[in-house]
C-alpha positions in Angstrom: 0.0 0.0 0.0 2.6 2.1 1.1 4.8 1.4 -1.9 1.4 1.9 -4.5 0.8 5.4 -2.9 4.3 7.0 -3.4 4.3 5.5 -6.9 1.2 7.7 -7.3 2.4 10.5 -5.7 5.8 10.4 -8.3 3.6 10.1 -10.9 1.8 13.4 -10.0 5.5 15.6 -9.6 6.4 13.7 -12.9 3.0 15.7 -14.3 3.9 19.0 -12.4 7.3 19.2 -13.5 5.6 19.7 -17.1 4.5 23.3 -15.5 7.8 24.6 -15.5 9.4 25.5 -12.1 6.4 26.9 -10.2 6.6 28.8 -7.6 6.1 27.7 -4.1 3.1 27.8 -2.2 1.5 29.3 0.6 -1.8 28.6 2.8 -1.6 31.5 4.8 -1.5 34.3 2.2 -2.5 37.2 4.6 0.7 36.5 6.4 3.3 37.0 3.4 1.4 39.8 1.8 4.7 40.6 0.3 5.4 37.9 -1.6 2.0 37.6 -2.9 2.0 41.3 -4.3 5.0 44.0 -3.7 2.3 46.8 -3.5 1.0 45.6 -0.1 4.6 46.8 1.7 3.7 49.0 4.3 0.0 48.3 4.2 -1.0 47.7 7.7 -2.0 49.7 10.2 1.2 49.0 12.1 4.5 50.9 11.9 6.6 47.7 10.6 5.6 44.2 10.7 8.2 40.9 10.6 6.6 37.2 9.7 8.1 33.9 9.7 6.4 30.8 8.1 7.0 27.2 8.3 5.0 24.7 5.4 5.2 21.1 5.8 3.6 19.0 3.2 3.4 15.4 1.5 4.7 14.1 5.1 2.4 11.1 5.2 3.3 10.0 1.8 7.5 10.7 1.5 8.2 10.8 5.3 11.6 12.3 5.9 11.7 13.0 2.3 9.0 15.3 3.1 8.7 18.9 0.9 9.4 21.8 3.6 9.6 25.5 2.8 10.7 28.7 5.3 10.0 31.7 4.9 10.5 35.6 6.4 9.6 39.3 5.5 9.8 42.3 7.1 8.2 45.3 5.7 7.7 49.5 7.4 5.8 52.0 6.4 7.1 55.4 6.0 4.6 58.5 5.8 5.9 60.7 3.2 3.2 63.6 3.4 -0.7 63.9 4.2 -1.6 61.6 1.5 1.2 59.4 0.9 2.8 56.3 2.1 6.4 54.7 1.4 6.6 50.9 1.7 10.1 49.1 2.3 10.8 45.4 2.9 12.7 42.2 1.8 12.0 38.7 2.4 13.6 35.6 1.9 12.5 31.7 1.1 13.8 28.6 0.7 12.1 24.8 -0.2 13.8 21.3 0.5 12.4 18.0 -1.1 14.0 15.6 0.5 15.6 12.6 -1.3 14.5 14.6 -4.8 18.1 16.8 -3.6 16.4 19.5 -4.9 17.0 23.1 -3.4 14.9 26.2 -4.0 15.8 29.5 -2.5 15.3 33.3 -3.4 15.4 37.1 -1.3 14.4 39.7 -2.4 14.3 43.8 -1.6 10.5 45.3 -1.9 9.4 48.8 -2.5 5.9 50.2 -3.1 4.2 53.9 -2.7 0.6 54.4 -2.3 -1.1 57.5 -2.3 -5.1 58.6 -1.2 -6.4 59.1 -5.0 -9.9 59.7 -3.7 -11.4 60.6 -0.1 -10.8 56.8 1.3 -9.6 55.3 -1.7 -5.6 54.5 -2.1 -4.0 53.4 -4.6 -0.2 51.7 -4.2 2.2 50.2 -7.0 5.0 48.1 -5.5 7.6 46.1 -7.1 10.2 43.2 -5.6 13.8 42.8 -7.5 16.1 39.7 -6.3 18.0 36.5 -6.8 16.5 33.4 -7.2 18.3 29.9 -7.3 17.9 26.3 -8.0 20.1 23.8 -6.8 19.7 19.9 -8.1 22.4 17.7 -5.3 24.7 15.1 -7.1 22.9 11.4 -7.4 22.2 8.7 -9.2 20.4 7.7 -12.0 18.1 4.3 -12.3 20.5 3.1 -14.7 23.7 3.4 -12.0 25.0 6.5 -13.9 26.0 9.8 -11.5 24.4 13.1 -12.2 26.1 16.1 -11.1 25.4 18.5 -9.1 23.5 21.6 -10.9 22.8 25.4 -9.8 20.9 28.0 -11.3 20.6 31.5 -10.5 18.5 34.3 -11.5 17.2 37.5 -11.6 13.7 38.0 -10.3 11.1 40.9 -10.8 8.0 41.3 -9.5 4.9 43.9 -10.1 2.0 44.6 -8.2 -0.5 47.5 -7.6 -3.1 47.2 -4.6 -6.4 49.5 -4.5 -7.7 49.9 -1.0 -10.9 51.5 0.5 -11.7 51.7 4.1 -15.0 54.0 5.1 -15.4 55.3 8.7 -17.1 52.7 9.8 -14.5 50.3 9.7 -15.2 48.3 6.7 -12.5 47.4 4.2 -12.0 45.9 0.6 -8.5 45.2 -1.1 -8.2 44.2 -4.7 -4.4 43.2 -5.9 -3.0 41.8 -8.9 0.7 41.1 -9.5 3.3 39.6 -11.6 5.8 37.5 -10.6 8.9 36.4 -13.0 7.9 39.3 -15.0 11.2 39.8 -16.7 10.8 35.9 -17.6 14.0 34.2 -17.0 15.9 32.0 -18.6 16.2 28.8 -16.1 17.7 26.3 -17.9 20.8 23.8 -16.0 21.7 23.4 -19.9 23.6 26.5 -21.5 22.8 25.1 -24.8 19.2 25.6 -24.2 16.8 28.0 -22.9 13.7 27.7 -21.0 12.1 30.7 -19.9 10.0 30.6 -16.4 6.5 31.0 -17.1 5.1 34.7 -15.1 2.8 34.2 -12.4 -0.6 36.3 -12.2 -1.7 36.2 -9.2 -5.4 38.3 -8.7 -6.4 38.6 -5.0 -9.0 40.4 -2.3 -10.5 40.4 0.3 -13.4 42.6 2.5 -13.4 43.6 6.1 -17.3 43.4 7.4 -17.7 44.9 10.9 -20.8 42.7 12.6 -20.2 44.8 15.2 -17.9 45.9 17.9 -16.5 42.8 18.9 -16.9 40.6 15.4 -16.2 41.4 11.7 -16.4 38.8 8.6 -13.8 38.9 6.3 -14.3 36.8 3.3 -11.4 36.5 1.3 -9.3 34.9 -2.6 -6.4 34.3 -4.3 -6.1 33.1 -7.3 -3.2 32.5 -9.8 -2.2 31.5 -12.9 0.8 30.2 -14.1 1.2 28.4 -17.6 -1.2 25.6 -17.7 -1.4 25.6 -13.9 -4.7 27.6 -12.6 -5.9 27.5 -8.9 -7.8 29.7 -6.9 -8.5 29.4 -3.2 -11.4 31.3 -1.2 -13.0 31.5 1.5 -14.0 33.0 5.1 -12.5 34.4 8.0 -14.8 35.3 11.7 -12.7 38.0 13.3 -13.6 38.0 17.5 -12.0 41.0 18.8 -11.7 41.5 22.6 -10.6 43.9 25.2 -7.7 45.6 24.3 -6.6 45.4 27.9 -6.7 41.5 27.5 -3.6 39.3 26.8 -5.4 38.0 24.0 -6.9 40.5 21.3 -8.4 38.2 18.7 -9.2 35.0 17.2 -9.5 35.0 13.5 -10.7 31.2 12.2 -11.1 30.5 8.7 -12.0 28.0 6.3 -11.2 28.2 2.8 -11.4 25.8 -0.2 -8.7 25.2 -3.1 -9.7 24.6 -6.9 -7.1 23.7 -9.2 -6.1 22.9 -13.0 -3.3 21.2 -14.2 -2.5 20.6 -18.2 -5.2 19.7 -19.8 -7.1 18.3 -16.6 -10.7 19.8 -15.3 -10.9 22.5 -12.9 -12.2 21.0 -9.6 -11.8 21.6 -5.7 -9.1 19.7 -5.0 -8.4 20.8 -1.0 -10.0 22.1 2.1 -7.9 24.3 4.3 -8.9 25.3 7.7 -6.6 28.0 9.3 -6.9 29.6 12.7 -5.1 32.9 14.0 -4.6 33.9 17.6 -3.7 37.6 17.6 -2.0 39.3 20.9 -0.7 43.4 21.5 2.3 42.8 19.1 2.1 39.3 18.3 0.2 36.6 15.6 0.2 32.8 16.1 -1.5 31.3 13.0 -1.8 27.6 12.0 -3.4 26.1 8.7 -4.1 22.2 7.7 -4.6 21.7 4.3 -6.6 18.0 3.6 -6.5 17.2 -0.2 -9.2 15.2 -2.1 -7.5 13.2 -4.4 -4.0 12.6 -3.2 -3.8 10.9 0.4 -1.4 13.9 1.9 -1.7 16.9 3.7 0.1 19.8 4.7 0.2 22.4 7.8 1.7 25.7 7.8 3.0 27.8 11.2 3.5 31.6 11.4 4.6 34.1 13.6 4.5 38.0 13.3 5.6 41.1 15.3 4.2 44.4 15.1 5.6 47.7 16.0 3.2 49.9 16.9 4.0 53.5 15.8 2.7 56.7 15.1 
């Protein structure tokens, strides 16, 4: 049984690898805003922000040779008049998958402005430039024969813009799009060849709804598109906000649900995630357990944030 299912689950990264290089993958996307989009830099109501996320996924199929990703960002807002806001931030990320030796890793510096276009309506553009790399270990092949080790390194842009409303009352909405790979790079191991990483377009939103003082709904997507690989995942966060004297200030749980496409396959809800945040005076706990339909795996994410609170 064991042996069937990981026979399965190498058929399904023998498919993927046909979408070329894509780029990893996050449950929690509230939490690295910055990687999702450039433009959201800055855009919180705190005066700089650092998260850390941990992904762990296909554990109960490959074991040790589990896939595992890291993550951290820090971004700060800087108010450049009345109307306008400077973003600044970086973040880093690499992937491991286990006995595939294969090594994934990029940082990048982030920049974005926004500016109040209209009453409560702001408007930001944001862009991230860095260095990518891939990294293949040495091995062997089925036949006996050694492969050598292989590294690739790149040049990465990405583009975003972000309009945001927020009314007096509390209530919210924020539309994205961005661009990763824009510049489309070559990433071929081969010098005689070139293979061009497919961009990323990546559309997301979300709403703030105020219930009342103490609860808000915030329904919330992302979805992205990259060659032949389409997915989209929404769904709904209950925000209970408590005393601000209290250790505790909120508990945000969510449940969302992933739909996916790959080559020529149908587009279908393929995973249900459930997520759950703990919020405290400068701290965010958060936790998400993603349980997939079709393949018998899963995958859990932790993060942790700081706020400084500023002025």
């Amino acid at each position: 049984m064991i042996k069937a299912r990981f026979i399965l689950f190498v058929l399904f990264c023998l498919q993927s690898l046909y979408v070329i290089c894509q780029d990893v993958q996050f449950t929690q996307f509230d939490v690295n805003h910055i990687f999702l989009n450039p433009s959201q830099a800055g855009n919180t109501a705190y005066k700089s922000r650092i998260g850390i996320v941990y992904r762990d996924q296909w554990r109960s199929i490959l074991n040790d040779a589990a896939n595992t990703t890291g993550f951290v960002a820090f971004d700060k807002s800087i108010q450049l008049n009345e109307s306008t806001l400077f973003g600044l931030g970086g973040f880093y990320f690499i992937e491991r998958v286990g006995e595939l030796r294969n090594l994934n890793q990029g940082s990048s510096i982030v920049a974005s402005i926004k500016s109040n276009i209209y009453k409560n309506h702001t408007l930001g553009f944001g862009t991230a430039i860095g260095i990518s790399e891939r990294r293949i270990e040495s091995g062997f092949w089925p036949n006996g024969d050694i492969f050598p080790s292989q590294t690739k390194r790149n040049l990465k842009i990405n583009l975003g813009i972000l309009w945001k409303y927020k009314a007096e009352s509390n209530f919210e909405t924020n539309l994205g799009l961005s661009i990763n790979h824009a510049n489309k790079p070559n990433i071929s191991f081969d010098e005689e060849f070139e293979i061009n990483q497919l961009a990323r377009l990546n559309f997301h939103g979300n709403l703030r709804i105020p219930v009342n003082k103490e609860i808000e709904i915030m329904p919330s997507f992302n979805c992205s598109n990259q060659g032949p690989h389409e997915s989209c995942r929404y769904g709904l966060f209950g925000s209970f906000n408590f005393n601000s004297s209290k250790l505790v200030q909120s508990i945000k749980p969510g449940l969302f649900i992933g739909a996916g496409k790959q080559l020529q396959g149908k587009f279908r809800n393929n995973v249900y995630s459930f997520i759950s945040e703990v919020r405290f005076k400068s701290f965010l706990v958060g936790i998400s357990y993603d349980k997939y339909r079709f393949i018998e795996s899963d995958a859990f994410e932790l993060s942790l944030a700081y706020f400084v609170i500023g002025e």
